[in-house]
MDTraj code that builds the backbone (N, CA, C; nanometers):
import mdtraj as md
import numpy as np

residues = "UNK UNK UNK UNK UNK UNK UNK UNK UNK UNK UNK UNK UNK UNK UNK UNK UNK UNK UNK UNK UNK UNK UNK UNK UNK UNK UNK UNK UNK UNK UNK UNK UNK UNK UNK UNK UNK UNK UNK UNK UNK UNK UNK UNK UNK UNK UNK UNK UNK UNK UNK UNK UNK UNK UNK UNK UNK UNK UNK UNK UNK UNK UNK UNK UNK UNK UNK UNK UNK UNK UNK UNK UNK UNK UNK UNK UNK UNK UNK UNK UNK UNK UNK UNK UNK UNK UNK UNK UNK UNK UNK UNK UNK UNK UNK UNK UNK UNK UNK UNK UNK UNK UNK UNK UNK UNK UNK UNK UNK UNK UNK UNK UNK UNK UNK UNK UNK UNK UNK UNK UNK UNK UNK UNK UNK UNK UNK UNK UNK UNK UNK UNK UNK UNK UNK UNK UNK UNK UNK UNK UNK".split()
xyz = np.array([
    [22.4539, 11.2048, 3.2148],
    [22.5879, 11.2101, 3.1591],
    [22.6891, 11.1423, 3.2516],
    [22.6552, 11.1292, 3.3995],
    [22.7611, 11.0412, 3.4700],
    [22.7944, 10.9123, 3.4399],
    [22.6594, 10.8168, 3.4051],
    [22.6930, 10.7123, 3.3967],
    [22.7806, 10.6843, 3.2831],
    [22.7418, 10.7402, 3.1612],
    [22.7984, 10.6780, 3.0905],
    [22.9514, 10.7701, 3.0859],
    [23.0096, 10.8778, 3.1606],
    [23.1676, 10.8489, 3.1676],
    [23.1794, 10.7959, 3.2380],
    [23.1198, 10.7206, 3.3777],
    [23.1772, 10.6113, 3.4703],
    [23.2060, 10.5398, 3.3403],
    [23.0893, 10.4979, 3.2733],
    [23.1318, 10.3430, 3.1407],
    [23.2130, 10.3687, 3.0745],
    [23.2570, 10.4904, 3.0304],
    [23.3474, 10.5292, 2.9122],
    [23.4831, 10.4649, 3.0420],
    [23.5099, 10.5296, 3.1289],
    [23.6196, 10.5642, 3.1867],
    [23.6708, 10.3927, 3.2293],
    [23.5548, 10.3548, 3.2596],
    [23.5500, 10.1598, 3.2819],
    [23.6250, 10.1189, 3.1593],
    [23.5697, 10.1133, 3.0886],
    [23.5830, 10.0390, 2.9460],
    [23.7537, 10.0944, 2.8944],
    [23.7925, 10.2090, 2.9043],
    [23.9349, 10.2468, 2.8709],
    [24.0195, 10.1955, 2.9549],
    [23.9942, 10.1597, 3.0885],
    [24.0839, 10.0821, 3.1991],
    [24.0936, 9.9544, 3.1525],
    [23.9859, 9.9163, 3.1299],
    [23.9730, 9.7848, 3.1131],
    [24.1063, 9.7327, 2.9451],
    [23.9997, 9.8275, 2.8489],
    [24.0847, 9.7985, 2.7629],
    [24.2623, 9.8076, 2.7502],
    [24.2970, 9.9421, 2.8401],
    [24.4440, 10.0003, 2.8454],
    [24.5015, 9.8344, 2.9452],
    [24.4335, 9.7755, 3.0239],
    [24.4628, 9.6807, 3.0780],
    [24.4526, 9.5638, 3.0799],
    [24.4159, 9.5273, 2.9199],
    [24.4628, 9.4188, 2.8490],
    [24.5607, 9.4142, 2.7654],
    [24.5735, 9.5364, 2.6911],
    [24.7022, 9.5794, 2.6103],
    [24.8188, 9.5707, 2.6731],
    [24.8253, 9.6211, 2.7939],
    [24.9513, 9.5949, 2.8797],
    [24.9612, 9.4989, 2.9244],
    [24.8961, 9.3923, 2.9299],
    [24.9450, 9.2018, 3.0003],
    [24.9518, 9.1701, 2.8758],
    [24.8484, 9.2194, 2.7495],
    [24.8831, 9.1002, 2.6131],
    [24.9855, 9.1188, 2.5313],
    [25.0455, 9.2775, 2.5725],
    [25.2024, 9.3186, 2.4871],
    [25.2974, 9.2613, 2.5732],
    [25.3023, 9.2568, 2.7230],
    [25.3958, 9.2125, 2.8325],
    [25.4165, 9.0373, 2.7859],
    [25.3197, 8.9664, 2.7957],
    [25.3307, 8.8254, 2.7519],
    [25.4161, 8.8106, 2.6351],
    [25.3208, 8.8902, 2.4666],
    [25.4051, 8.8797, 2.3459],
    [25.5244, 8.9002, 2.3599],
    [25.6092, 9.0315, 2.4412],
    [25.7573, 9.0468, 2.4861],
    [25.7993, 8.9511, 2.5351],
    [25.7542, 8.8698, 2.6090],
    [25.8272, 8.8072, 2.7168],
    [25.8429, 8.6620, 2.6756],
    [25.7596, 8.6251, 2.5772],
    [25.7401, 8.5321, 2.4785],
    [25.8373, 8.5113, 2.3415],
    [25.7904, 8.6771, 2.3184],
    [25.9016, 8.6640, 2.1616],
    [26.0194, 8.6478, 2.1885],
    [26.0875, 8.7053, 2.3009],
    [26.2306, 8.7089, 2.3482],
    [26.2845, 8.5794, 2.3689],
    [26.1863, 8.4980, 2.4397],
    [26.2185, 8.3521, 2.4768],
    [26.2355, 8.2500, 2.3295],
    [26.1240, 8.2890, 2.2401],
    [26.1087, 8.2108, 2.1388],
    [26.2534, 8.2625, 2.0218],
    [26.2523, 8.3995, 2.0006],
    [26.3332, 8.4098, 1.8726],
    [26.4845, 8.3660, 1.8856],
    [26.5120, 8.3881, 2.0469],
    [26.6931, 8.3224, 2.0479],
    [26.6965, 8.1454, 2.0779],
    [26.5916, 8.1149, 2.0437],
    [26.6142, 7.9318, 2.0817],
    [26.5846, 7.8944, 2.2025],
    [26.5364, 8.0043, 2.3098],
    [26.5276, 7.8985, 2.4266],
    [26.6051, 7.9825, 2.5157],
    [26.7353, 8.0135, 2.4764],
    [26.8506, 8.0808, 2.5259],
    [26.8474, 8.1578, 2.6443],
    [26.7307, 8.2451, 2.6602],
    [26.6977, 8.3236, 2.7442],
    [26.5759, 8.2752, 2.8624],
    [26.6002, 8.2240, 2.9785],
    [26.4918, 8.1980, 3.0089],
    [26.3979, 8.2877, 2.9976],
    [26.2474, 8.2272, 3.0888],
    [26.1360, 8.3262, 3.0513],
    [26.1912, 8.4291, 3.1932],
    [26.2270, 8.3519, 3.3118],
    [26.2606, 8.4531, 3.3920],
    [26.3311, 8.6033, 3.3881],
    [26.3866, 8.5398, 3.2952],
    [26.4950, 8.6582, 3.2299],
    [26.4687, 8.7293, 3.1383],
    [26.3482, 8.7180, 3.0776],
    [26.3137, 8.7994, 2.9641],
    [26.1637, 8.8951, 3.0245],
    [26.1590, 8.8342, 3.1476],
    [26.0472, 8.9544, 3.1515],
    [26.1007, 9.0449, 3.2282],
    [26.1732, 9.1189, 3.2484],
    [26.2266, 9.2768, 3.3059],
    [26.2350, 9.3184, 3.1431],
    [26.2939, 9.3044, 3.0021],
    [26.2925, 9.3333, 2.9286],
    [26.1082, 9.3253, 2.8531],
    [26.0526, 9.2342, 2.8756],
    [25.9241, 9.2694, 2.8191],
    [25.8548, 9.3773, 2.8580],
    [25.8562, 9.4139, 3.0348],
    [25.7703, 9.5025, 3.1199],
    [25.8339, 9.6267, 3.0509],
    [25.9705, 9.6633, 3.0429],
    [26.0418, 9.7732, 2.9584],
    [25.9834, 9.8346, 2.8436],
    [25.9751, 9.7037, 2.8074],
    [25.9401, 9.7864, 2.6173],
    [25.7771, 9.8165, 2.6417],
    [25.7057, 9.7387, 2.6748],
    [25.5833, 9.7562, 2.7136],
    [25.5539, 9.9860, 2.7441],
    [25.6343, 9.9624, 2.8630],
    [25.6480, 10.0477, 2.9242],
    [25.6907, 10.1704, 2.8471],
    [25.8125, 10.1547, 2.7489],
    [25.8674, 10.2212, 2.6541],
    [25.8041, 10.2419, 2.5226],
    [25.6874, 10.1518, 2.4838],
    [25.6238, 10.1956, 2.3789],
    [25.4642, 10.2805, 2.4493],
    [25.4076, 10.2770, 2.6073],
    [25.3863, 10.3556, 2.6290],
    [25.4403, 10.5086, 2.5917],
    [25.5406, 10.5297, 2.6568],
    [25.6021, 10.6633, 2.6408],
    [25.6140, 10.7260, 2.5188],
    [25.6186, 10.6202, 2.4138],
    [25.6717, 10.6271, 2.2610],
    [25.4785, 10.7158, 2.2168],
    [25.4015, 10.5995, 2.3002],
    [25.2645, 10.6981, 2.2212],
    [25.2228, 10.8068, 2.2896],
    [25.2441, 10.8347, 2.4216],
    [25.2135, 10.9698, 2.4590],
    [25.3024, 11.0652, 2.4288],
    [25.4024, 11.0261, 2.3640],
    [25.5279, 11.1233, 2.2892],
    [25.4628, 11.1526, 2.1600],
    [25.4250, 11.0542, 2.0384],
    [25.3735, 11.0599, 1.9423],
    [25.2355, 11.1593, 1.9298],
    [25.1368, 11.0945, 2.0645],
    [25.0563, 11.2027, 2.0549],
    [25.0878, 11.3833, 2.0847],
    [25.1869, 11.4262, 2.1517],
    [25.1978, 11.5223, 2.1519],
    [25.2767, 11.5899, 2.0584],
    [25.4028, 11.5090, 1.9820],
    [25.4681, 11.5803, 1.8948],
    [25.4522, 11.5067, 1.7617],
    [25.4207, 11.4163, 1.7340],
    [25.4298, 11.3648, 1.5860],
    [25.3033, 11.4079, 1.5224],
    [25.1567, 11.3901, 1.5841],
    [25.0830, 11.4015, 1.5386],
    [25.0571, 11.5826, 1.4765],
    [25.0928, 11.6935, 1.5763],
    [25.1237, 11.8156, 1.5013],
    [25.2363, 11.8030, 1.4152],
    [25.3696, 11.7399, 1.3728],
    [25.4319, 11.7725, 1.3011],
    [25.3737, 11.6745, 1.1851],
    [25.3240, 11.5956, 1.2208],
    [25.2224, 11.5678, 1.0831],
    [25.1567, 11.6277, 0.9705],
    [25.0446, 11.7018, 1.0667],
    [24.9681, 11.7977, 0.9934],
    [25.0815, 11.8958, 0.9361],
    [25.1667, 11.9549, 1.0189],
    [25.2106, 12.0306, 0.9906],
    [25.3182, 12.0125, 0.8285],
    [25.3703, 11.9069, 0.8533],
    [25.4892, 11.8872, 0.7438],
    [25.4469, 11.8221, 0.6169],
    [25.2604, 11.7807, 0.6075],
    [25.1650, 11.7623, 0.4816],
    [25.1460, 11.8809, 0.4784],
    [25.1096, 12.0043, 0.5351],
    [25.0946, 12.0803, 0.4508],
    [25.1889, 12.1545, 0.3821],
    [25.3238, 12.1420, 0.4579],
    [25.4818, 12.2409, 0.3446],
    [25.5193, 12.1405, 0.3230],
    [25.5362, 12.0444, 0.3272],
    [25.6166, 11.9432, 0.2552],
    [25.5424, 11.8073, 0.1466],
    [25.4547, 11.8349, 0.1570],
    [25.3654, 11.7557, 0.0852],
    [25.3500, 11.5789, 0.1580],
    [25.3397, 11.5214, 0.0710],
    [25.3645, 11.3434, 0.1082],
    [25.4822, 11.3064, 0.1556],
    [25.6010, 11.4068, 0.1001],
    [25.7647, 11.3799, 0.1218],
    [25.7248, 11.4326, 0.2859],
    [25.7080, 11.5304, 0.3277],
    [25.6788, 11.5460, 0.4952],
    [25.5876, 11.4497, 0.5994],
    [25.4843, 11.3664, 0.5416],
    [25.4488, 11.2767, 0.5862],
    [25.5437, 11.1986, 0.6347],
    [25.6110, 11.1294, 0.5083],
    [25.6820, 11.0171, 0.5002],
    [25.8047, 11.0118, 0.6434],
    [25.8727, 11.1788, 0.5858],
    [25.9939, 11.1915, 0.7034],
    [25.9353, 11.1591, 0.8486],
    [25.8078, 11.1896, 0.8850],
    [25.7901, 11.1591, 1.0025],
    [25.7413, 11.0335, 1.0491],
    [25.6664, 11.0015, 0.9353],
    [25.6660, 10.8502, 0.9857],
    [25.7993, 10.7765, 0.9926],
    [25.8989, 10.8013, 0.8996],
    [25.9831, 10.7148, 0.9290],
    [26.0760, 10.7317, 1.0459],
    [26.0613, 10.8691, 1.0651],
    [26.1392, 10.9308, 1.2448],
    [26.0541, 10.8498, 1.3303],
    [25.9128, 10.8107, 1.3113],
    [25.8607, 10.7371, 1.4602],
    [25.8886, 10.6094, 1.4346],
    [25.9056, 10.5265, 1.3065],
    [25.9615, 10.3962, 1.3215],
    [26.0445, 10.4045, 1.3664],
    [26.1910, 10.4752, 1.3350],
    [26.2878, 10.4768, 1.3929],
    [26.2637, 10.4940, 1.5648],
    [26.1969, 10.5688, 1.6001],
    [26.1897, 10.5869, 1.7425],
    [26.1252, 10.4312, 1.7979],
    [26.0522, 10.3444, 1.7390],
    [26.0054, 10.1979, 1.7734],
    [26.1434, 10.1229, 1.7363],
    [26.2167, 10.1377, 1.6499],
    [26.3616, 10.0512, 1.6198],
    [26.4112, 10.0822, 1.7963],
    [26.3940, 10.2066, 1.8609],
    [26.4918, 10.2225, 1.9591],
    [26.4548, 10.1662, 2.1172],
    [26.2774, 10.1888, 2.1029],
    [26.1956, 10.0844, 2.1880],
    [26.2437, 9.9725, 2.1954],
    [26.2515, 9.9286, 2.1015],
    [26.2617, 9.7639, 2.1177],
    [26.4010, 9.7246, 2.1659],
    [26.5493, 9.7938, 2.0872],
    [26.6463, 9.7698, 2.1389],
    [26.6530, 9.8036, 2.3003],
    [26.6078, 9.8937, 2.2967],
    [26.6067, 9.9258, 2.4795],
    [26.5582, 9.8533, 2.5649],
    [26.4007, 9.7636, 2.5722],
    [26.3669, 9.6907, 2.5846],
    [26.4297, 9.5341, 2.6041],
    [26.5113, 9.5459, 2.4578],
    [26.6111, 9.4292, 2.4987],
    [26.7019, 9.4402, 2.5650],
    [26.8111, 9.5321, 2.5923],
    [26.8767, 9.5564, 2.6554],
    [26.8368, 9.5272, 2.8501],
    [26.6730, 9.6031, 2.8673],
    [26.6549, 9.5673, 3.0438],
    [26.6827, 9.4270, 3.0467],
    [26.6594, 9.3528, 2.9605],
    [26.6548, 9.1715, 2.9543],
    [26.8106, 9.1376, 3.0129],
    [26.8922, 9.1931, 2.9960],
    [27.0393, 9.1690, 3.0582],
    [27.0721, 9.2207, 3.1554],
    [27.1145, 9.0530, 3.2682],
    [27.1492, 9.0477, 3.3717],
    [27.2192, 9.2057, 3.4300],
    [27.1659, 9.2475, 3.5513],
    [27.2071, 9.3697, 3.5703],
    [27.3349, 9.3515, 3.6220],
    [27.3989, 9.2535, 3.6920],
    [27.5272, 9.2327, 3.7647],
    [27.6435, 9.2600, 3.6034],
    [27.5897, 9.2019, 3.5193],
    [27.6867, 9.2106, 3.3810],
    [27.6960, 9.3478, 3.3637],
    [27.5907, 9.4619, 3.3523],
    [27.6290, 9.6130, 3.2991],
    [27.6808, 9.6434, 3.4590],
    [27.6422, 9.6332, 3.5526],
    [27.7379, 9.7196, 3.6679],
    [27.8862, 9.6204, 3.6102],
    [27.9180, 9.5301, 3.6146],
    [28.0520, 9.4693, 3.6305],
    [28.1218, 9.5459, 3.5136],
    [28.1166, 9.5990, 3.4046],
    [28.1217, 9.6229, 3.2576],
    [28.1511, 9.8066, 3.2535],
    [28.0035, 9.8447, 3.3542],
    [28.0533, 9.9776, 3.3926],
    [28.1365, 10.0020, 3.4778],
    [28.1494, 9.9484, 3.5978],
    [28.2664, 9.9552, 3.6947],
    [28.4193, 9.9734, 3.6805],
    [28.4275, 9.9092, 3.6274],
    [28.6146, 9.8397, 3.5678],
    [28.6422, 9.8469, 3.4196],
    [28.5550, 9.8585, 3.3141],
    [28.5977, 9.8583, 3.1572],
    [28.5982, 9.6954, 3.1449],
    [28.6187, 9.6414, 3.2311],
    [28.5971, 9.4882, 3.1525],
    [28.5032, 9.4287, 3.1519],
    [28.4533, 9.3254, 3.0763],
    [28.3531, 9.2488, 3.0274],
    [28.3508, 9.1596, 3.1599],
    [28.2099, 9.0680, 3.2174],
    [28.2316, 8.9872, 3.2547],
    [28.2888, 8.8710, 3.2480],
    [28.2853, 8.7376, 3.3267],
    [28.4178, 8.6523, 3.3116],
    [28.3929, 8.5434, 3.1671],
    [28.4877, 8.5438, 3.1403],
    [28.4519, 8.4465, 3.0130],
    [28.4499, 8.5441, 2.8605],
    [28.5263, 8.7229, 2.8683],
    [28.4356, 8.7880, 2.7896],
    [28.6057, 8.8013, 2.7571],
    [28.5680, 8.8855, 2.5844],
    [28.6937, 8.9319, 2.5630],
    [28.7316, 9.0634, 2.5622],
    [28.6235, 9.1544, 2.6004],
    [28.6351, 9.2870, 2.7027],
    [28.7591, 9.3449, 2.7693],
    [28.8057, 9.4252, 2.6913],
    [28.9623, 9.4862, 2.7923],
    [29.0954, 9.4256, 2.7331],
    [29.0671, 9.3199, 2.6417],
    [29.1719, 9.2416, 2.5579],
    [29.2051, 9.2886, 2.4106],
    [29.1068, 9.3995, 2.3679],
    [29.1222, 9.4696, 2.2078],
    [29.0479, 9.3925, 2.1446],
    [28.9580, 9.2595, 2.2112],
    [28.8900, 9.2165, 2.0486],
    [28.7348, 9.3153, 2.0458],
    [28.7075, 9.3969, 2.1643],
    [28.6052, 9.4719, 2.1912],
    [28.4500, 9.4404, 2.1461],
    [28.4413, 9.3164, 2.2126],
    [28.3334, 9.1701, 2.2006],
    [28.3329, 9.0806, 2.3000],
    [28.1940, 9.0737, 2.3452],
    [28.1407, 8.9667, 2.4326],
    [28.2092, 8.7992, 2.3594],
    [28.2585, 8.7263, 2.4069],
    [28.2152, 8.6066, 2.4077],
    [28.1064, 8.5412, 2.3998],
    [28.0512, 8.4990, 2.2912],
    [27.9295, 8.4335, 2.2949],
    [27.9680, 8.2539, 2.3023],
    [27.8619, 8.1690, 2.3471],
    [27.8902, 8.0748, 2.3534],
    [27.9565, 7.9968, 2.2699],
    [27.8780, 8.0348, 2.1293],
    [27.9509, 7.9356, 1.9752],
    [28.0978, 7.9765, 1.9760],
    [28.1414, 8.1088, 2.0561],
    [28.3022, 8.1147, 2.0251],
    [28.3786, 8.0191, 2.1019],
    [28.3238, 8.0006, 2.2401],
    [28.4036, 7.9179, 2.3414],
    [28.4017, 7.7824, 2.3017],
    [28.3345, 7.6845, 2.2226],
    [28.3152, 7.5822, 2.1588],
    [28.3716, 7.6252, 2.0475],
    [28.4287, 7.6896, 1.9579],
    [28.5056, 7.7224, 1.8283],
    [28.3918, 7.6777, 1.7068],
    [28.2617, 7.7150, 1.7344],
    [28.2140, 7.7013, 1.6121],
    [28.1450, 7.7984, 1.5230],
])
top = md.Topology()
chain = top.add_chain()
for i, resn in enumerate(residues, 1):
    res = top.add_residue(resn, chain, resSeq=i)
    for name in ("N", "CA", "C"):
        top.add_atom(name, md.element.get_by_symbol(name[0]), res)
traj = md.Trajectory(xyz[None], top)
């Protein structure tokens, strides 16, 4: 019986440690690809390692509480109790991912932003339009 949990225990490392470089890449990839370029890759991987990291947490959360309120809310609530919980754990992946995006931004911008109430330079932060400046505004297009 040893060997084969040495193999079991091999084979789950192995596997848990491809999932985490091949989700880290897809993050660090999709981020670069879906805004145009915009983001270097340098800059998008503190936000990939995040979500990575954050949809960890999301399944050892799931395994301990979704999967009993599963069972639990098919049997008093029928399919309608399924449903509510699946759609509470999408929602909890809607919040992965924003969070995720969020590590992707420069940390000097949220200390400067938390510090003082104003936006960094170039922003319209502290002026009432209560909005970043994005580039297409400073070019007026």
């Amino acid at each position: 019986m040893g060997p084969l949990t040495h193999h079991a225990s091999v084979a789950t490392v192995v596997r848990v440690s491809v999932a985490v470089v091949l989700g880290i890449a897809f993050f660090w990839w999709g981020l670069h690809f879906l805004v145009g370029g915009r983001v270097s890759y340098r800059a998008a991987l503190p936000g990939a390692v995040a979500t990575v990291a954050f949809l960890a947490g999301l399944r050892a959360f799931s395994a301990l509480v979704f999967q009993p309120l599963i069972v639990g809310n098919a049997v008093t609530y029928g399919a309608l109790g399924t449903v509510l919980i699946v759609q509470s754990w999408l929602i909890g992946v809607g919040w992965v991912h924003q969070a995720g995006r969020r590590a992707s931004r420069p940390i000097g911008v949220q200390a400067h932003r938390l510090g003082n109430g104003q936006g960094p330079p170039g922003s319209d932060a502290g002026h009432g339009h209560g909005r970043e400046r994005m580039p297409e505004d400073v070019h007026g297009r």
